[in-house]
C-alpha positions as CSV (number, residue, x, y, z in Angstrom):
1,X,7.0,20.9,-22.1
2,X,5.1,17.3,-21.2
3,X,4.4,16.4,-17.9
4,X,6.4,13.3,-16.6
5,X,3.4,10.7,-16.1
6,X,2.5,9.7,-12.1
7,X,2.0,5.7,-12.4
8,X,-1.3,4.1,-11.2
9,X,0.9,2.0,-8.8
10,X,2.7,5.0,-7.7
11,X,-0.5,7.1,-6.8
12,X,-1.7,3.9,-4.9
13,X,1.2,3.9,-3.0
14,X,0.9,7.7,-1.5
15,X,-2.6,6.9,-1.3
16,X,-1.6,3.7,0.9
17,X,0.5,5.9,3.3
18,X,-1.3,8.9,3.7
19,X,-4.3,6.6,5.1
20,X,-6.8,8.3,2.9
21,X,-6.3,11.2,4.6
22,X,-5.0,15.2,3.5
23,X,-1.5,15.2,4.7
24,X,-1.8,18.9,5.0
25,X,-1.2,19.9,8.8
26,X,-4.5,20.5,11.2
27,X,-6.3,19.7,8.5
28,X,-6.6,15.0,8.3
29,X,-9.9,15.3,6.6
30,X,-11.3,12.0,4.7
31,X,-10.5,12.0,1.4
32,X,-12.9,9.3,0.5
33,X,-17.1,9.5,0.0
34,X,-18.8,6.1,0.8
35,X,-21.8,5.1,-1.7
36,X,-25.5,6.0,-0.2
37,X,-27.0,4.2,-3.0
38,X,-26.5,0.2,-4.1
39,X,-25.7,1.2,-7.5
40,X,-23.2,3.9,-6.7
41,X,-19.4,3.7,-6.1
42,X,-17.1,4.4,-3.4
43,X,-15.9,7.9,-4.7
44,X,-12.0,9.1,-4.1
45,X,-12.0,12.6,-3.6
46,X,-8.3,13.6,-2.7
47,X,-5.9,14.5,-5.3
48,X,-2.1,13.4,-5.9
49,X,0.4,16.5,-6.0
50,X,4.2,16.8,-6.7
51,X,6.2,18.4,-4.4
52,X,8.7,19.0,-7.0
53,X,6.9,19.2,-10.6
54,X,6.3,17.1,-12.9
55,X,7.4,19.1,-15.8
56,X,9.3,22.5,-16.5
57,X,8.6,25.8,-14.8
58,X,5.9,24.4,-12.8
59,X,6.0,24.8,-9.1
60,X,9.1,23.7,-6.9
61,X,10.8,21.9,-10.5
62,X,14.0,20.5,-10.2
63,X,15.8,19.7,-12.9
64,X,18.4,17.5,-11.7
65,X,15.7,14.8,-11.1
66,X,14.9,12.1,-13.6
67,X,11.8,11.2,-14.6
68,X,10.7,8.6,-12.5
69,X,12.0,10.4,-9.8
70,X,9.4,13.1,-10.4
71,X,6.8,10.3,-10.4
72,X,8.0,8.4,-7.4
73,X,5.6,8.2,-3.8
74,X,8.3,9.9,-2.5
75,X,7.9,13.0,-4.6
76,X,4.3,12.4,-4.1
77,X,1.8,14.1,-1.4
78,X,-2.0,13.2,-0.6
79,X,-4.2,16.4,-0.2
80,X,-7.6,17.6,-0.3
81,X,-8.4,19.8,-3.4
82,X,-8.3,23.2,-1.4
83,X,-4.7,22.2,0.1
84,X,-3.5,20.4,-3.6
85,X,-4.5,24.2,-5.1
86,X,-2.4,26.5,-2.2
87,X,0.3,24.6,-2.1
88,X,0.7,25.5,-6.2
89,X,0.2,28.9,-5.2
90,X,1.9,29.9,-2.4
91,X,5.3,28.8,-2.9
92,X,7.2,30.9,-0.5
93,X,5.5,29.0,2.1
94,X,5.0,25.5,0.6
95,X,8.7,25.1,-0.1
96,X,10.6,21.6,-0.8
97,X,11.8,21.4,2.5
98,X,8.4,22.3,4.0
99,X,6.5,19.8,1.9
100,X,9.0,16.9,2.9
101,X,8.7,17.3,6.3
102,X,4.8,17.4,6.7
103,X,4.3,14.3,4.5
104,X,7.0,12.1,6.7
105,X,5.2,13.8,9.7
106,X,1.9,12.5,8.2
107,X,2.8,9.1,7.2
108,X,4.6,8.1,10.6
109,X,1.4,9.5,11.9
110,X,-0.7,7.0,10.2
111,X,1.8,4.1,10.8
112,X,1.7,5.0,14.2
113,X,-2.1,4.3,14.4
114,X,-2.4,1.3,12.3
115,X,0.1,-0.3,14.3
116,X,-1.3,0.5,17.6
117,X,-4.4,-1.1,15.9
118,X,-3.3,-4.5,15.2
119,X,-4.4,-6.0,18.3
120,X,-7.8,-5.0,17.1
121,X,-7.8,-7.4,14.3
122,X,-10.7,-9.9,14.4
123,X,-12.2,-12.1,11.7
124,X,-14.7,-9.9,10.6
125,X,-11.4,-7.6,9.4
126,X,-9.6,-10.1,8.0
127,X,-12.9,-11.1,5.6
128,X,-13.2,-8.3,4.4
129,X,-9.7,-8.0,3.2
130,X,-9.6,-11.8,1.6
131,X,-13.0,-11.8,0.3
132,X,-12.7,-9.9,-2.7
133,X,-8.9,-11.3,-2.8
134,X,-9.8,-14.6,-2.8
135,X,-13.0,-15.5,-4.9
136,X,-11.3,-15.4,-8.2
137,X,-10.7,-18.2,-10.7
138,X,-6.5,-17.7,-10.4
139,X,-4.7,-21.1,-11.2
140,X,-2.9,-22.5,-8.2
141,X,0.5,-23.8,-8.0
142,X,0.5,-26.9,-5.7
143,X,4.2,-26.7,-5.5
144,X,6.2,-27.2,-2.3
145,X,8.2,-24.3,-1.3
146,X,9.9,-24.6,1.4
147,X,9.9,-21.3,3.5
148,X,13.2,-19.1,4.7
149,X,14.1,-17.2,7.5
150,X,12.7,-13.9,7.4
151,X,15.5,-11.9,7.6
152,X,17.4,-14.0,5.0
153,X,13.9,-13.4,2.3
154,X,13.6,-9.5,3.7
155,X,17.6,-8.9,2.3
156,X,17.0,-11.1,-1.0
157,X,14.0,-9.3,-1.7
158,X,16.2,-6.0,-0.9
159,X,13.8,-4.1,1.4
160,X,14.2,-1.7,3.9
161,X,14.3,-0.7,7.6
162,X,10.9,0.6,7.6
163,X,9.5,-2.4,5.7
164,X,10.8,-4.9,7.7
165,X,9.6,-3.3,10.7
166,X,5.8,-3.3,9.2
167,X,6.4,-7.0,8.3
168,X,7.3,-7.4,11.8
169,X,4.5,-6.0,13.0
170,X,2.1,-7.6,10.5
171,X,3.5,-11.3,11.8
172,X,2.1,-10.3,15.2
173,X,-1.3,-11.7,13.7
174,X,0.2,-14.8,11.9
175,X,-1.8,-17.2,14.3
176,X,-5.2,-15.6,13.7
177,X,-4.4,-15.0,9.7
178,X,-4.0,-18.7,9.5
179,X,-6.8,-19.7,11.8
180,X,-8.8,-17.4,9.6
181,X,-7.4,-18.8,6.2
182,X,-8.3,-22.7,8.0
183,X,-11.7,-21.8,9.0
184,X,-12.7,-19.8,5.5
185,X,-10.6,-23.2,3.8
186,X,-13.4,-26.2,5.2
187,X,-16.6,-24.0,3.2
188,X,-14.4,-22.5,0.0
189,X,-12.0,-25.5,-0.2
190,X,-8.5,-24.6,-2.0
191,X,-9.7,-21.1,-0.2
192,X,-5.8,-20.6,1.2
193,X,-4.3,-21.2,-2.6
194,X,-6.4,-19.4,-4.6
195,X,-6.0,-16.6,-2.0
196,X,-2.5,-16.8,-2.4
197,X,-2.4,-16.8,-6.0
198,X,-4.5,-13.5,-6.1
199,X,-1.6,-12.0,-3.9
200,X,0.6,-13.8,-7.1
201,X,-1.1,-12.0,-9.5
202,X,-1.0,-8.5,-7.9
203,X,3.0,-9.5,-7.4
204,X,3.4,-10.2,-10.8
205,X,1.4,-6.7,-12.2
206,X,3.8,-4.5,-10.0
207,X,6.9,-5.6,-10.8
208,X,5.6,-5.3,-14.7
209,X,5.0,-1.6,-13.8
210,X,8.5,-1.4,-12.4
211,X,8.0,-1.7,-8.5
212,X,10.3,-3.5,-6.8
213,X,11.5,-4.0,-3.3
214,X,10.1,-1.5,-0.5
215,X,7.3,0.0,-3.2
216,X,6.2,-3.0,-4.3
217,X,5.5,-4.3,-0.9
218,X,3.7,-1.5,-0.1
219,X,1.7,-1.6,-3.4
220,X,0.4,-4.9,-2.4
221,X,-1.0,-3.7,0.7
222,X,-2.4,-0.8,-1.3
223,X,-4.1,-3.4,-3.6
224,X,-5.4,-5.6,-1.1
225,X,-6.5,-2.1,1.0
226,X,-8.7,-0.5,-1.9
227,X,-10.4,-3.6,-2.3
228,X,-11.4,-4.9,1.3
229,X,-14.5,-2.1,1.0
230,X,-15.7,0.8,1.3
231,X,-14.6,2.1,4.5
232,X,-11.4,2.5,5.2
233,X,-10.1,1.9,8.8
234,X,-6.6,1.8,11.3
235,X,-7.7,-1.7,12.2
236,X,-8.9,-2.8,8.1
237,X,-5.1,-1.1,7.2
238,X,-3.5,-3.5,9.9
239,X,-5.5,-6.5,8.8
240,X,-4.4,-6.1,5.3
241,X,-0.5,-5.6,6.5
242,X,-1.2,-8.9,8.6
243,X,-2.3,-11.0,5.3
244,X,0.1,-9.2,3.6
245,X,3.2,-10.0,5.6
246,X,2.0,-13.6,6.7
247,X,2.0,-14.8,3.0
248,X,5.3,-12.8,3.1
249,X,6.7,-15.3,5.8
250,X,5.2,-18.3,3.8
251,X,7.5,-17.1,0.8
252,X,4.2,-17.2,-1.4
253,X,5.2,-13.7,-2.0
254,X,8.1,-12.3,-3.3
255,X,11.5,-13.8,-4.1
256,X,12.3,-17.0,-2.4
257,X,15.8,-17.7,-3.7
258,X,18.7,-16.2,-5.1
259,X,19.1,-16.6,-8.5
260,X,22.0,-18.7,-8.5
261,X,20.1,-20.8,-6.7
């Protein structure tokens, strides 16, 4: 029987909340290799498993899910390749339940930290999540759009609890995003737009691959995250949630107004 297909954007989005880290407990170890050489790349090294299998007779299967529940982040678990191998293995240990548990442990773990690390946020940070973001050659929209209450954009756009809490937190640093943006804006005029219309296009590509709502906020960050360089950090993760959720508040991202409207 085929295996039912993990998304790109889906992967990214374990990825994004395991911190690039195994999720398997006492074990945390990197799951990334930095470059020693100009000409080499950043190499990922961890590998995405189900909990419950992605096709019939494989480990933990359930057959009353549906395919793209199979897929989902939330039937996906970050692990290093020794831990993705035993929890295939030994399955009266690594049961459903077991599984579950130690990947919310893991992710509220890494939440934890990137949020106790936005006050660390600087400039240097927030470069190295816009630079990549914005020096491309996206067309800009010079249209006025005139920006909502939060609360009012965060139940248009559908999104959750948890979400709106990292958007909370992420508007903690809207002062210093926007100094930032200002600052970058008088050597790389338009700087702000075109930076914004990046953001657009990674929008636009998740919601073409399905995402919507909570995953597709988080997708961005994942986006924005896996290109701000090679290093991946609690403070770089809080800078990109603070970009992330400031052009959130500015309603450059997401839906703006109801479609009745």
């Amino acid at each position: 029987m085929a295996r039912d297909p993990v998304k790109a954007a889906q992967a990214k989005i374990v990825i994004q909340r395991s911190g690039d880290r195994c999720a398997y407990p006492d074990c945390g170890i990197e799951l990334s290799i930095d470059a020693r050489a100009a000409d080499d790349e950043h190499k990922a090294v961890g590998k995405v498993a189900h909990i419950c299998a992605a096709s019939e007779g494989g480990p933990r299967y359930d057959a009353s899910m549906t395919t793209t529940e199979r897929g989902s982040a939330d039937n996906l678990i970050y692990l290093c390749g020794p831990h993705h191998d035993v929890i295939d293995t030994q399955l009266h240990a690594h049961t459903v339940e077991f599984l579950r548990n130690l990947k919310a442990k893991h992710e509220r773990t890494v939440a934890r930290a990137m949020s106790h690390a936005m006050g660390k946020v600087g400039f240097d940070d927030l470069e190295l999540v816009c630079q990549f973001l914005g020096m491309g050659d996206e067309r800009t929209d010079d249209a006025i759009v005139i920006p909502i209450d939060i609360k009012d954009k965060i139940e248009l756009n559908s999104l959750g609890p948890v979400t709106e809490e990292r958007i909370r937190i992420g508007l903690a640093k809207s002062d210093e995003v926007e100094d930032f943006i200002a600052a970058i804006s008088n050597i790389r005029p338009n700087f702000g737009n075109r930076l914004a219309a990046r953001f657009k296009r990674e929008y636009y590509g998740g919601f073409a691959d399905g995402l919507s709502g909570d995953e597709l906020f988080e997708y961005i960050c994942a986006v924005a995250l896996e290109n701000a360089g090679p290093v991946e950090t609690d403070t770089l993760r809080a800078a990109t949630l603070a970009t992330v959720a400031y052009l959130f508040q500015l309603c450059e991202l997401f839906e703006h107004e109801s479609p009745a409207a």
